[in-house]
DSSP file (Angstrom, degrees, kcal/mol; ACC not computed):
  #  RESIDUE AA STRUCTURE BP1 BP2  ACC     N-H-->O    O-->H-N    N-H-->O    O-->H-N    TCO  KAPPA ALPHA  PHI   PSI    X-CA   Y-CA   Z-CA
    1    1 A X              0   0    0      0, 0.0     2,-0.3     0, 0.0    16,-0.2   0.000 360.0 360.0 360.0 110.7    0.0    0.0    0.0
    2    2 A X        +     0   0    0     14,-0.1     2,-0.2    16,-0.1    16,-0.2  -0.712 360.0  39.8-120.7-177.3    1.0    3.5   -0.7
    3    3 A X  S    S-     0   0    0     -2,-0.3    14,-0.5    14,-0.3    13,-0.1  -0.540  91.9 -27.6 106.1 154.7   -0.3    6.8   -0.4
    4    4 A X        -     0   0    0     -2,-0.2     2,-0.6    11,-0.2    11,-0.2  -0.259  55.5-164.3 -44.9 123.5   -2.6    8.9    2.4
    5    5 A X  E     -A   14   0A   0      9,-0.6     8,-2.5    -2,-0.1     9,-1.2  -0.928   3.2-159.0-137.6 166.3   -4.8    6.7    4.3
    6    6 A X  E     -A   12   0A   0     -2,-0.6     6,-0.2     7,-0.2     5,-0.1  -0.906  22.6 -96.3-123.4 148.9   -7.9    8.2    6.5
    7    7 A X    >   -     0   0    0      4,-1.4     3,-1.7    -2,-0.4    -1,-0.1   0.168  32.5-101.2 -45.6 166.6   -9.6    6.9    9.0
    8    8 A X  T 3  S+     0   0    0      1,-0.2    -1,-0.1    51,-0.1    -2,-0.0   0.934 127.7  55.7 -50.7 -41.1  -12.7    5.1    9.5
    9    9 A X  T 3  S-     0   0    0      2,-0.2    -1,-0.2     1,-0.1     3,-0.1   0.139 122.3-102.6 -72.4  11.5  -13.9    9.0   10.6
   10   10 A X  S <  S+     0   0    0     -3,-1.7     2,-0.5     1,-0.1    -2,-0.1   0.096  81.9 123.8  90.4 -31.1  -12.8   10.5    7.3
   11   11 A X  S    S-     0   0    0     -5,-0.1    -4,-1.4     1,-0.1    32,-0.2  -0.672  70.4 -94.9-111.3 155.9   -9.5   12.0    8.6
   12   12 A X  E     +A    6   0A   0     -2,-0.5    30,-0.3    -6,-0.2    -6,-0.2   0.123  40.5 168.5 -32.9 129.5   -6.0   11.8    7.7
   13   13 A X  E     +     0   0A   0     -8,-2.5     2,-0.5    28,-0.1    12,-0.5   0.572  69.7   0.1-107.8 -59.9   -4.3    9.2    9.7
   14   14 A X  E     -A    5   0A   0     -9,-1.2    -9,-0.6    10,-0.1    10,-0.2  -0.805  57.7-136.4-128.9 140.5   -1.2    9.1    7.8
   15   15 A X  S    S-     0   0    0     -2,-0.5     2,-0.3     1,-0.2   -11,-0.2   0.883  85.3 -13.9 -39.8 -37.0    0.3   10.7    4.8
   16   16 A X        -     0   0    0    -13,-0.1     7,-3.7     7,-0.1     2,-0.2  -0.904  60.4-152.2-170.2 150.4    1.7    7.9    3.1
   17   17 A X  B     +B   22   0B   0    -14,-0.5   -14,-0.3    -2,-0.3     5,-0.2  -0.971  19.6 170.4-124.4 138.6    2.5    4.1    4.1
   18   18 A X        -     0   0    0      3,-1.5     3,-0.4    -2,-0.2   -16,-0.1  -0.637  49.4 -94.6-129.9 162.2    5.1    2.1    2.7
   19   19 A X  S    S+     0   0    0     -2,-0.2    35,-0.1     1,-0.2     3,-0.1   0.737 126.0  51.7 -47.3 -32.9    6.9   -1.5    3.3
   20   20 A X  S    S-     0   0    0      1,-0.2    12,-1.6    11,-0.0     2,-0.4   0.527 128.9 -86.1 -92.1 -28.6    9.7    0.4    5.4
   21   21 A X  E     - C   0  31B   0     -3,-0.4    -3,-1.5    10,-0.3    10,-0.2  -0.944  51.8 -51.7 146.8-152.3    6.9    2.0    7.5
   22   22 A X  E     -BC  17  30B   0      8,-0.8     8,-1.4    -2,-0.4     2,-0.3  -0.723  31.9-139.1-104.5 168.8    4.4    5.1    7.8
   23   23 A X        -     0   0    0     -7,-3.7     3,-0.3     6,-0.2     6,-0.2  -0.787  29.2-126.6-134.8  99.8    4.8    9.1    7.6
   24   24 A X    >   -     0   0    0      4,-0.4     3,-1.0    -2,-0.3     2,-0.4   0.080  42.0 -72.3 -18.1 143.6    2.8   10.9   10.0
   25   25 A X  T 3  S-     0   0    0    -12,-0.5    -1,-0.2     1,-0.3     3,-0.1  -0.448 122.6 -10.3 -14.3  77.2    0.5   13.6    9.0
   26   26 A X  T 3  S+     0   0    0     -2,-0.4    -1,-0.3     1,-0.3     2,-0.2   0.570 124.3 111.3  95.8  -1.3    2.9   16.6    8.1
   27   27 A X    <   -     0   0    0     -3,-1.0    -1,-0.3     1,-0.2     3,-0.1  -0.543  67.4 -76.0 -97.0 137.4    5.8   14.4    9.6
   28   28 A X        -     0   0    0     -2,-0.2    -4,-0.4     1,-0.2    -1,-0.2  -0.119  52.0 -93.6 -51.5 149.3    9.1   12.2    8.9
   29   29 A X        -     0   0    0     -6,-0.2     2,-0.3     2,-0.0    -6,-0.2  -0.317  46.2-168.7 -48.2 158.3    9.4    9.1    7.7
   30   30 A X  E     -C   22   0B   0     -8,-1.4    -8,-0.8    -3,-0.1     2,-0.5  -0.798  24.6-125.6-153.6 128.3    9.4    6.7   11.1
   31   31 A X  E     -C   21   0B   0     -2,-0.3     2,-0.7   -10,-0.2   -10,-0.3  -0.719  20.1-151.8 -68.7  99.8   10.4    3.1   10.2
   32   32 A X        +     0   0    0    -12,-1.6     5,-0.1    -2,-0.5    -2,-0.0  -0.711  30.8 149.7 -79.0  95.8    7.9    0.5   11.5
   33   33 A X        +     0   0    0     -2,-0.7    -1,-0.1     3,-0.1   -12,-0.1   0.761  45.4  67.4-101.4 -14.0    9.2   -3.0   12.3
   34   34 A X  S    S-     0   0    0      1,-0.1     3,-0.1     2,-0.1    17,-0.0  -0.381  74.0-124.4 -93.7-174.3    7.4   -4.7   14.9
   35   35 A X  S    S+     0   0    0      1,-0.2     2,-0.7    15,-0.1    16,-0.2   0.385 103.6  65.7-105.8  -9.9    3.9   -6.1   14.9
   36   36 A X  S    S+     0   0    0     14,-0.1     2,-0.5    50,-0.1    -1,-0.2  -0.533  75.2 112.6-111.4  67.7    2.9   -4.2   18.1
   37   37 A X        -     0   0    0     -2,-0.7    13,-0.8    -3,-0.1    14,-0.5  -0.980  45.0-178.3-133.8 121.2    3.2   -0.8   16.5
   38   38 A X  B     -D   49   0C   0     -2,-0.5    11,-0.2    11,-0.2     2,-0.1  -0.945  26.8-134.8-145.8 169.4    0.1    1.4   16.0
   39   39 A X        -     0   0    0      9,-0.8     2,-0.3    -2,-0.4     9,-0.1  -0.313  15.1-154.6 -93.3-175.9   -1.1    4.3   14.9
   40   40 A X        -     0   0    0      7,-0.2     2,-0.5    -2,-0.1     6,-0.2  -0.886  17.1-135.9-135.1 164.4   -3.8    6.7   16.7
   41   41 A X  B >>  -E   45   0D   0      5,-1.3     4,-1.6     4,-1.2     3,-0.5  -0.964  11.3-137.5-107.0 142.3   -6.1    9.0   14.8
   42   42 A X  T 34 S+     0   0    0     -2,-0.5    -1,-0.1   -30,-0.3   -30,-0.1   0.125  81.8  40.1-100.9  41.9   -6.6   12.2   15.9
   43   43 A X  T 34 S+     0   0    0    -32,-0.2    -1,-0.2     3,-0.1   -31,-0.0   0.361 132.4  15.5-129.6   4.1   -9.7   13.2   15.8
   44   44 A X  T <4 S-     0   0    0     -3,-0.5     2,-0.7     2,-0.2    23,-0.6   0.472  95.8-126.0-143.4   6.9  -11.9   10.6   16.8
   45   45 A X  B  <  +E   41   0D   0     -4,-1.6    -4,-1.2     1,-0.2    20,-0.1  -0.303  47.4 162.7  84.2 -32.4   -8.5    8.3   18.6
   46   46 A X        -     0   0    0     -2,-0.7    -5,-1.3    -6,-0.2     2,-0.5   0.276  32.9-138.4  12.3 130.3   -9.5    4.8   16.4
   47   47 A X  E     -F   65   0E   0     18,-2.5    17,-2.0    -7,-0.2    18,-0.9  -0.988  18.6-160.7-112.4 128.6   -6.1    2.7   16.8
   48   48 A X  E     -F   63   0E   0     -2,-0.5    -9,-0.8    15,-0.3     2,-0.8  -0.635  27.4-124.1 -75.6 156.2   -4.7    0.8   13.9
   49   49 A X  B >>  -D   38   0C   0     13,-2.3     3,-2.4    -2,-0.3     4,-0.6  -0.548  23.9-163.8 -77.0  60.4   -2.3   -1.9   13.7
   50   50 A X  H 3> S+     0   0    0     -2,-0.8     4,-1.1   -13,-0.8     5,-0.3   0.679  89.2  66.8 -66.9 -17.6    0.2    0.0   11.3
   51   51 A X  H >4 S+     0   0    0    -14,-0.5     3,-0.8     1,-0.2    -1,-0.3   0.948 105.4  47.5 -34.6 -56.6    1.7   -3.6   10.5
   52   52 A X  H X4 S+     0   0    0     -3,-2.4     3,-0.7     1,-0.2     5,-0.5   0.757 103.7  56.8 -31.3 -56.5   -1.8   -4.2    8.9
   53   53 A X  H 3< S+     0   0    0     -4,-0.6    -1,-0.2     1,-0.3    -2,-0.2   0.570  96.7  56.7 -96.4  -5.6   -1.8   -1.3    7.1
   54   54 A X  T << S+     0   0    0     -4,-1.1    -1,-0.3    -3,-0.8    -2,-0.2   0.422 100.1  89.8 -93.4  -6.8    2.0   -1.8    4.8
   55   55 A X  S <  S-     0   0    0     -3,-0.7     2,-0.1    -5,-0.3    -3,-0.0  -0.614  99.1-123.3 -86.9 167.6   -0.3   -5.0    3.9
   56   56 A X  S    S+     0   0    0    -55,-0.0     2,-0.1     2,-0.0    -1,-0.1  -0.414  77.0 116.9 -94.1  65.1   -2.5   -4.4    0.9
   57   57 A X  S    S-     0   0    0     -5,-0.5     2,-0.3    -2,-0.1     5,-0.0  -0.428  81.3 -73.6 -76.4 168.9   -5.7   -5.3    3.2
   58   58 A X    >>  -     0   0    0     -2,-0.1     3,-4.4     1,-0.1     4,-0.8  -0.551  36.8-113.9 -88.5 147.6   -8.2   -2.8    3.8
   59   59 A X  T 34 S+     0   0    0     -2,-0.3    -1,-0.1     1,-0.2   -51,-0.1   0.639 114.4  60.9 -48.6   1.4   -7.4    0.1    6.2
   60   60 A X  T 34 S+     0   0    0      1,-0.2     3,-0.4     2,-0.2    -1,-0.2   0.542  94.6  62.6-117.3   5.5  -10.5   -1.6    8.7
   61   61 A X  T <4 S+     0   0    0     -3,-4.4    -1,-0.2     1,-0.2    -2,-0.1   0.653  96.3  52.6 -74.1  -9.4   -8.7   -4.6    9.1
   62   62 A X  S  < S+     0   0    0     -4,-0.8   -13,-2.3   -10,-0.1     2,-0.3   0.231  86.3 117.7 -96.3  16.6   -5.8   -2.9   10.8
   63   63 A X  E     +F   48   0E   0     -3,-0.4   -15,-0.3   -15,-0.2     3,-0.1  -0.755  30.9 170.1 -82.1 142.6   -8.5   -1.3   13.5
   64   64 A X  E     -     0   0E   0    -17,-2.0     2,-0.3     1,-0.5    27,-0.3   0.564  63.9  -9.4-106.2 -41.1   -7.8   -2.5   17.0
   65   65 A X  E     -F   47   0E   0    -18,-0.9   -18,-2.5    26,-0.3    -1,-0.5  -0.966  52.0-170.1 173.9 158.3  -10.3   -0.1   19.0
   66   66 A X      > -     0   0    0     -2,-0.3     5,-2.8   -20,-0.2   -21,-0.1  -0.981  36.5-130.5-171.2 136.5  -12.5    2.9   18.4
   67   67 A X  T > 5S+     0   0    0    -23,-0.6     3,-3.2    -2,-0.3     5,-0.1   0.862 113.5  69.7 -71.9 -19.2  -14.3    4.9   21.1
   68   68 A X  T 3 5S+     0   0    0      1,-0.3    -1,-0.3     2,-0.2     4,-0.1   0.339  95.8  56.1 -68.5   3.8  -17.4    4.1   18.4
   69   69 A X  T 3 5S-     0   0    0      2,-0.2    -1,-0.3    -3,-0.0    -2,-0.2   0.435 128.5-107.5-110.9  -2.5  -16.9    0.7   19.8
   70   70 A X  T < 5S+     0   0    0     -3,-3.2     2,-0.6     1,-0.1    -3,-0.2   0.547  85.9 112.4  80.8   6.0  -17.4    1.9   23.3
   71   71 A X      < -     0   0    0     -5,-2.8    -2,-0.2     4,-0.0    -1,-0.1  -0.908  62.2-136.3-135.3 119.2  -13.7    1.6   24.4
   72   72 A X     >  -     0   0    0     -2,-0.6     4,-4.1    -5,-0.1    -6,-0.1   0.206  23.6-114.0 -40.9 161.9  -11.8    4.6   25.2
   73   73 A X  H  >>S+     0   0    0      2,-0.2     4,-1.9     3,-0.1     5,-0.6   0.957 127.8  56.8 -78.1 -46.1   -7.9    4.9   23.7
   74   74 A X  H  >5S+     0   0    0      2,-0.2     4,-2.7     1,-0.2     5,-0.3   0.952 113.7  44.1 -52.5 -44.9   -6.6    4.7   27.1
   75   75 A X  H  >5S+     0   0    0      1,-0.2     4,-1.8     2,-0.2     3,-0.4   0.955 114.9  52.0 -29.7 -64.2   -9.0    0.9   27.0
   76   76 A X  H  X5S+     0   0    0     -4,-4.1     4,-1.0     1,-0.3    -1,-0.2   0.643 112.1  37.5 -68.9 -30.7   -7.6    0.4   24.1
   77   77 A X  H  X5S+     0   0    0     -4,-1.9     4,-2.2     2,-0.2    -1,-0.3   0.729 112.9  59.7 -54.3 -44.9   -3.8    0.9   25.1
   78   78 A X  H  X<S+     0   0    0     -4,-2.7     4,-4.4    -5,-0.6    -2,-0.2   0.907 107.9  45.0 -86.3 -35.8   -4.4   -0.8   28.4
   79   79 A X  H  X S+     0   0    0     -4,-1.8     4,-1.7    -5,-0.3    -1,-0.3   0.861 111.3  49.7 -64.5 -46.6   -5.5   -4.1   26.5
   80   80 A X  H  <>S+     0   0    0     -4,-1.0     5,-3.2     2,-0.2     6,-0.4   0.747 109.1  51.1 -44.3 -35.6   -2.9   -4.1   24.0
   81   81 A X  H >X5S+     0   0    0     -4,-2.2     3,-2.8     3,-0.2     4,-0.8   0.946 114.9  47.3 -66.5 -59.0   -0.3   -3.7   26.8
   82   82 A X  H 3<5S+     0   0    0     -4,-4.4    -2,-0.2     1,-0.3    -3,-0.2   0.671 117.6  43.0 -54.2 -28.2   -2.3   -7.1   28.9
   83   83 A X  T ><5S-     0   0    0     -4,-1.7     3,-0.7    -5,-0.1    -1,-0.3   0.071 119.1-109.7-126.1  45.5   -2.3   -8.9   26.2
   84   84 A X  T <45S-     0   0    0     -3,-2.8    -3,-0.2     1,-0.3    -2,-0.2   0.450  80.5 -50.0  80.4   5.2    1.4   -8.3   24.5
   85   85 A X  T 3<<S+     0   0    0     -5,-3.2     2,-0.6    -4,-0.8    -1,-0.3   0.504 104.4 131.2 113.3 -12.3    0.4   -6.3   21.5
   86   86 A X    <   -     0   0    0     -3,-0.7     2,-0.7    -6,-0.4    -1,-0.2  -0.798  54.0-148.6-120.1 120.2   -2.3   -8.6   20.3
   87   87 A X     >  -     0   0    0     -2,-0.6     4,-0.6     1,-0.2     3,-0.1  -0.013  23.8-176.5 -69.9  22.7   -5.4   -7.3   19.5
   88   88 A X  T  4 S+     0   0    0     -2,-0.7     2,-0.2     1,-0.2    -1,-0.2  -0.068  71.6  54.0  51.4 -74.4   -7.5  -10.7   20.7
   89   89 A X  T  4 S-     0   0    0      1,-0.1    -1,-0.2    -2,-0.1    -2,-0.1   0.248 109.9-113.5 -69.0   6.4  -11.3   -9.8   19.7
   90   90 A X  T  4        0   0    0     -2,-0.2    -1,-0.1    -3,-0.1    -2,-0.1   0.652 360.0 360.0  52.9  28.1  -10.4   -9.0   15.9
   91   91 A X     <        0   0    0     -4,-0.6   -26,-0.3   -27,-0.3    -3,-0.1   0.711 360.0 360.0-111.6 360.0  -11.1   -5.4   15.7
């Protein structure tokens, strides 16, 4: 995948993704390697999986959590840490 991709909520989550990794909104390249690596959006906090997102899958397979889901980001954070980076429930 390359190119801007936007959030479930319409807005820019990153500028461009690539194999090597994503570039923030107005932002440097920053080199992604690990599978527990995400993105946040800022405007409605929705986390992606940015692993996900260098795949060519669609940008709502790389969602982890969304306050539209009922779970805050700090939830959403707190869950990834308990359970190692891995987003269990498949969102």
């Amino acid at each position: 995948m390359a190119g801007s991709v936007h959030c479930r909520c319409g807005e820019l989550l990153v500028d461009e993704v690539t194999s090597a990794g994503v570039t923030p909104t107005g932002g440097a390249p920053i080199p992604f390697r690990r599978t527990t690596d995400y993105v946040v959006c800022p405007a409605c906090h929705s986390v992606y999986q940015v692993d996900v997102l260098r795949g060519d899958r669609p940008v709502e397979d790389s969602l982890v959590g969304t306050a539209a889901e009922g779970e805050s980001l700090v939830e959403t954070l707190e869950r990834l840490l308990e359970s190692g980076g891995d987003p269990g429930d498949g969102r």
